[in-house]
C-alpha positions as CSV (number, residue, x, y, z in Angstrom):
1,X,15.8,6.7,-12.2
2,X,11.6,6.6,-13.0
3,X,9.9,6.4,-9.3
4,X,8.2,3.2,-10.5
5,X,11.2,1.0,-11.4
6,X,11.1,-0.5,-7.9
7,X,8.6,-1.6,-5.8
8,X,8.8,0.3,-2.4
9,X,6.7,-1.6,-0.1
10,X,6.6,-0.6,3.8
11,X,5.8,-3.2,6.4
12,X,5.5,-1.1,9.3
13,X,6.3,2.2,10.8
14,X,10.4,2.7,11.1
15,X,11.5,3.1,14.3
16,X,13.8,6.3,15.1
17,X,16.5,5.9,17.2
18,X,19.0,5.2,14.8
19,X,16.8,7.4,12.2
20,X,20.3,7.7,9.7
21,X,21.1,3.8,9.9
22,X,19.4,0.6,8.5
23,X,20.4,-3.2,7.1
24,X,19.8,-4.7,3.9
25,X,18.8,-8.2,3.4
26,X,19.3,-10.3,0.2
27,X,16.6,-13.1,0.6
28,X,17.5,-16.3,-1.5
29,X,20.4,-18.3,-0.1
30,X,20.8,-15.8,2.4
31,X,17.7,-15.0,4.6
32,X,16.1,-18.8,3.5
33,X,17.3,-21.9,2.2
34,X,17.0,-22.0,-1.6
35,X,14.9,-19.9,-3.9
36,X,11.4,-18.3,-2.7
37,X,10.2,-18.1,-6.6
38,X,10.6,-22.0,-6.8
39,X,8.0,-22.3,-3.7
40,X,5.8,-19.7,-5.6
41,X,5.8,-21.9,-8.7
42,X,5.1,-25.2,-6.4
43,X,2.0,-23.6,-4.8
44,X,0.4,-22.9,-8.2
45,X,1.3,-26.3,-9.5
46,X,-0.8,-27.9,-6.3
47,X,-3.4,-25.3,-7.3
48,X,-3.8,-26.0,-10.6
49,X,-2.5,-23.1,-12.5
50,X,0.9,-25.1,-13.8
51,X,1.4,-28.5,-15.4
52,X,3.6,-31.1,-14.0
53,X,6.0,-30.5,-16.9
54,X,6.1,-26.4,-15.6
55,X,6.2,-27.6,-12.0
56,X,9.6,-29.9,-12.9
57,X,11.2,-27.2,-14.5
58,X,10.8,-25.5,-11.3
59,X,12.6,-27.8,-9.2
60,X,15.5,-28.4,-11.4
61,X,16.1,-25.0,-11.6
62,X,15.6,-24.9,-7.6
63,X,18.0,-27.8,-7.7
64,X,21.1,-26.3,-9.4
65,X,20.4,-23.3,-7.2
66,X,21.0,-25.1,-4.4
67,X,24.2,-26.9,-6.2
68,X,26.3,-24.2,-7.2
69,X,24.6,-20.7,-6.0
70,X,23.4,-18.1,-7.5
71,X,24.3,-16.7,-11.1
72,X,22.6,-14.1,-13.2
73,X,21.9,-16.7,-15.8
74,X,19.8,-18.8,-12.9
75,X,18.0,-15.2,-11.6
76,X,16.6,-14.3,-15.5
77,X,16.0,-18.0,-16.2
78,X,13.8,-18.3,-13.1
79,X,12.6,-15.3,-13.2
80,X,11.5,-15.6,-17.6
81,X,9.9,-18.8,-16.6
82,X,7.7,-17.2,-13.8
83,X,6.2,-14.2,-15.5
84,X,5.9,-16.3,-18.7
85,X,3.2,-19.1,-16.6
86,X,1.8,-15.9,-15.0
87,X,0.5,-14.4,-17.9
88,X,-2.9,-13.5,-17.3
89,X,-3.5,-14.7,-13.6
90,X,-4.7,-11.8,-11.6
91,X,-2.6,-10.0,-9.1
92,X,-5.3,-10.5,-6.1
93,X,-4.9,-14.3,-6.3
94,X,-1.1,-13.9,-6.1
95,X,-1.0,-11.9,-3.2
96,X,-3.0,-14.5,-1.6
97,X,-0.6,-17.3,-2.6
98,X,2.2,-15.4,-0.9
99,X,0.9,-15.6,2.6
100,X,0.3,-19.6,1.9
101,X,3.5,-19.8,0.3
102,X,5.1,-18.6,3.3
103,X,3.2,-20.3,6.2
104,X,4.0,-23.6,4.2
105,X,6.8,-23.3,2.4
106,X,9.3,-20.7,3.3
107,X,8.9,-20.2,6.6
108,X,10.7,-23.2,7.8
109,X,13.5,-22.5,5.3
110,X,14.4,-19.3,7.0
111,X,18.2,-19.5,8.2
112,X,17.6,-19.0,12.3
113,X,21.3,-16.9,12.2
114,X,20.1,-14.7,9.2
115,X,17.2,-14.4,11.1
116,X,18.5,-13.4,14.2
117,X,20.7,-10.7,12.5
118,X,17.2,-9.1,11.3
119,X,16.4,-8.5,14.7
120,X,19.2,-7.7,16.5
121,X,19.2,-5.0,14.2
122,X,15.5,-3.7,15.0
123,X,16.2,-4.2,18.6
124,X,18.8,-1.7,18.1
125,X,16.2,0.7,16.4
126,X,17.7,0.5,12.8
127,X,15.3,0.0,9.6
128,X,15.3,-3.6,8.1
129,X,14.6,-4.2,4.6
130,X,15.0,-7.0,2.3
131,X,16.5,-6.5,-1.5
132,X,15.9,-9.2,-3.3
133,X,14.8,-10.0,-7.5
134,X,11.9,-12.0,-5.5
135,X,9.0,-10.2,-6.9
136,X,7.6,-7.6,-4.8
137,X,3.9,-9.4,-3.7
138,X,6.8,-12.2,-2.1
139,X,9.3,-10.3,-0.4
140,X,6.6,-7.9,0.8
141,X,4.9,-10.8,2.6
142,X,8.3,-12.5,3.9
143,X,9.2,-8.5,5.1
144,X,5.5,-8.8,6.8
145,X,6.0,-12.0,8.2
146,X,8.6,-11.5,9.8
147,X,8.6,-7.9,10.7
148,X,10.5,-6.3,9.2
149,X,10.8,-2.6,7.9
150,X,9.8,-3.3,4.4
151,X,10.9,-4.3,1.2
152,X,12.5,-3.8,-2.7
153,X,11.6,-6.2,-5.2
154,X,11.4,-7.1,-9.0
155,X,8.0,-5.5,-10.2
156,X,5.9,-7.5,-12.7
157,X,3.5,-5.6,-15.3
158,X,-0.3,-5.6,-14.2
159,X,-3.1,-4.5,-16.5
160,X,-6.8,-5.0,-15.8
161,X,-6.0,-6.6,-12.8
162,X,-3.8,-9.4,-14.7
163,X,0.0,-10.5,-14.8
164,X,1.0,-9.6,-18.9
165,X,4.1,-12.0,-18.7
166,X,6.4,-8.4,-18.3
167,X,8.5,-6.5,-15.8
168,X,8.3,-3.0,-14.9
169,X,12.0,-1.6,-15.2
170,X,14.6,-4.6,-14.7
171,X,15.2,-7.5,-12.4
172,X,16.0,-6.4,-8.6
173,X,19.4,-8.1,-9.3
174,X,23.2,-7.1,-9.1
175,X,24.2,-3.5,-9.7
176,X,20.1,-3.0,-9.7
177,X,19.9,-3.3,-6.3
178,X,22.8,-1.1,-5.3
179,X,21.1,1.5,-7.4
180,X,17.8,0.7,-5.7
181,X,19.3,0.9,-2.0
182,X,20.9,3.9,-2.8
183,X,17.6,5.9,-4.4
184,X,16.3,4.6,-1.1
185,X,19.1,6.1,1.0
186,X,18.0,9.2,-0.4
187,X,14.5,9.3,0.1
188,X,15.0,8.2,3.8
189,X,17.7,10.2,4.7
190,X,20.2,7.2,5.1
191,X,23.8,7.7,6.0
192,X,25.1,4.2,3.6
193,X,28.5,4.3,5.4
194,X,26.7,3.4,8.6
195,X,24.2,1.1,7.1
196,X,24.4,-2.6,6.4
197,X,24.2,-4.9,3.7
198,X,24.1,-8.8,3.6
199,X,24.0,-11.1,0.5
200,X,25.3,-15.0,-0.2
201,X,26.0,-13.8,-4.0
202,X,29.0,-12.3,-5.6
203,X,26.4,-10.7,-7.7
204,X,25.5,-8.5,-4.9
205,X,29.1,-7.0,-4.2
206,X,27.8,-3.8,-6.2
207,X,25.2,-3.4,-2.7
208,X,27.7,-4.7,-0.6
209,X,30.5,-1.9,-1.3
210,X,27.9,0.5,-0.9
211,X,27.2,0.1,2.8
212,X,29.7,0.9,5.4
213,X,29.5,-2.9,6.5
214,X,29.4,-5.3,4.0
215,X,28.5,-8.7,5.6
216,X,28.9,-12.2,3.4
217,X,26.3,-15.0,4.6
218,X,26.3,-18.4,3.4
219,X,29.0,-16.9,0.5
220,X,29.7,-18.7,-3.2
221,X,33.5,-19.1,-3.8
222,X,33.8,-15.9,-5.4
223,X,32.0,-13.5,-2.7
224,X,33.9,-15.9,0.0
225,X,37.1,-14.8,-1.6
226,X,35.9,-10.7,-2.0
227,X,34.9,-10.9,1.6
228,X,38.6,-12.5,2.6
229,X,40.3,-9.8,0.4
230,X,38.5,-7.0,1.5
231,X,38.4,-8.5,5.6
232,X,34.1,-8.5,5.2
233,X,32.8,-10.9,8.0
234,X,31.5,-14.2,6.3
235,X,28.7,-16.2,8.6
236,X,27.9,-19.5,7.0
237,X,24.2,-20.7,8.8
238,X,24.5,-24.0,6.5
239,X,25.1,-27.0,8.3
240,X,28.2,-29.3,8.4
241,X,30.7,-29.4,6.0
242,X,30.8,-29.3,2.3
243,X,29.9,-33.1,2.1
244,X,27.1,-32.8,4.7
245,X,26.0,-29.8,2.6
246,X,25.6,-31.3,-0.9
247,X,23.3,-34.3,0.9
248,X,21.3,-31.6,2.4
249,X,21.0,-29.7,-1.0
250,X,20.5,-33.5,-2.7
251,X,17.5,-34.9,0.1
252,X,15.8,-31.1,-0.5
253,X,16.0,-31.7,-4.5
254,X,14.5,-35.4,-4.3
255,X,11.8,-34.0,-1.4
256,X,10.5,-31.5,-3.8
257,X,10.4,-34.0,-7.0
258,X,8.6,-36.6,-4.8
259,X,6.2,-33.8,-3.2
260,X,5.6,-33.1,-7.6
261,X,4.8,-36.6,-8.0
262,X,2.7,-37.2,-5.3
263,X,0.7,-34.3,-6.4
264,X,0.1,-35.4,-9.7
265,X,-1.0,-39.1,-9.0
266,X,-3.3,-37.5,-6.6
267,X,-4.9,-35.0,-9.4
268,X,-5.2,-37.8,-11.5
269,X,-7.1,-40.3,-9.4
């Protein structure tokens, strides 16, 4: 696998006394409420760098992500319409957008029990790291924010200092980032059978089968029924029922068109 395929960004010094063990943290649907590309897209929209047509896109895309989960066909979608708009914007003002798009954005959409997993796992001295098709300047700030070990991201193409609308290898996603963790395993010295792995996506059963315990959060019907097959623990964070759930995911859609709108009557007074 080329050393550059994968962005391998450290947050802080790993701690040793479990030097052979660490967790691995899918970050959409499972760390945070919804997808943390959609609030990416949202900050350049309020900064000018998108149009209102761009921005929409966004948030149906964000809204059917919500709906029914994640599929592959949402991740390259998402993910083709990003590094299309960033084309040309320079890497330095994205990195800067991350920590804004955290403090205001993400944040408060971080599921408290994901959360707490994180760091029951660093209390216990093992390495934390997120895997994720976010792009690397995101997950590297969200692995920052909230202290974590570090991170493995999607890694977009930078020339001159500018975004070329590309990505370096493939997408962090699926049987990518079981391929990832392990390369990773093997530069840290990582024993995967007593590592950790948690995901909401039955894409991610490729990462999940390659830890020791596999560990389904917030699943989609198809990882919900792996995880029952194969006796993984499922924790679900969302609240209420199925019911309660969809008017949660329908408020969050018709917040984030409104939030749009308001926007663009206030950039064209």
């Amino acid at each position: 696998m080329p050393a550059q395929k994968y962005a391998y960004a450290s947050a802080r010094p790993a701690p040793q006394a479990r030097p052979t063990e660490a967790a691995f943290f899918d970050v959409d649907n499972t760390l945070m409420r919804g997808a943390s590309l959609f609030h990416v897209g949202r900050k350049m929209y309020q900064r000018k760098v998108f149009t209102l047509r761009d921005a929409a896109g966004f948030a149906w895309k964000q809204f059917t992500f919500l709906l029914r989960g994640e599929t592959l066909e949402d991740v390259h979608s998402i993910q083709s319409s990003a590094l299309a708009l960033a084309a040309g914007i320079r890497a330095e003002d994205v990195a800067t957008v991350g920590y804004e798009v955290y403090d205001e954005m993400i944040e408060s959409r971080i599921w408290p029990g994901t959360k707490a997993l994180a760091e029951q796992h660093l209390r216990v001295g093992r390495r934390v790291w997120l895997v994720t098709a976010t792009p690397i300047e995101i997950a590297s700030v969200i692995s920052e924010r909230l202290g974590l070990t570090g991170a493995l991201g999607t890694v977009a193409e930078i020339e001159n200092g500018e975004y070329t609308g590309r990505i370096v290898g493939h997408i962090l996603h699926g049987k990518a980032k079981a391929e990832a963790v392990a390369e990773l395993a093997e530069r840290e010295s990582l024993d995967l059978k007593r590592c950790w792995a948690y995901s909401d996506s039955h894409n991610d059963i490729p990462l999940l089968s390659l830890v020791g315990h596999p560990v389904a959060i917030n699943p989609d019907a198809r990882l919900r029924h792996h995880a029952n097959t194969h006796n993984w623990p499922i924790y679900d964070f969302r609240s209420g029922r199925r019911a309660a759930t969809l008017g949660l995911k329908l408020a969050t859609v018709g917040g984030a068109v409104y939030g749009l709108w308001r926007s663009y009557t206030r950039f064209r007074r």
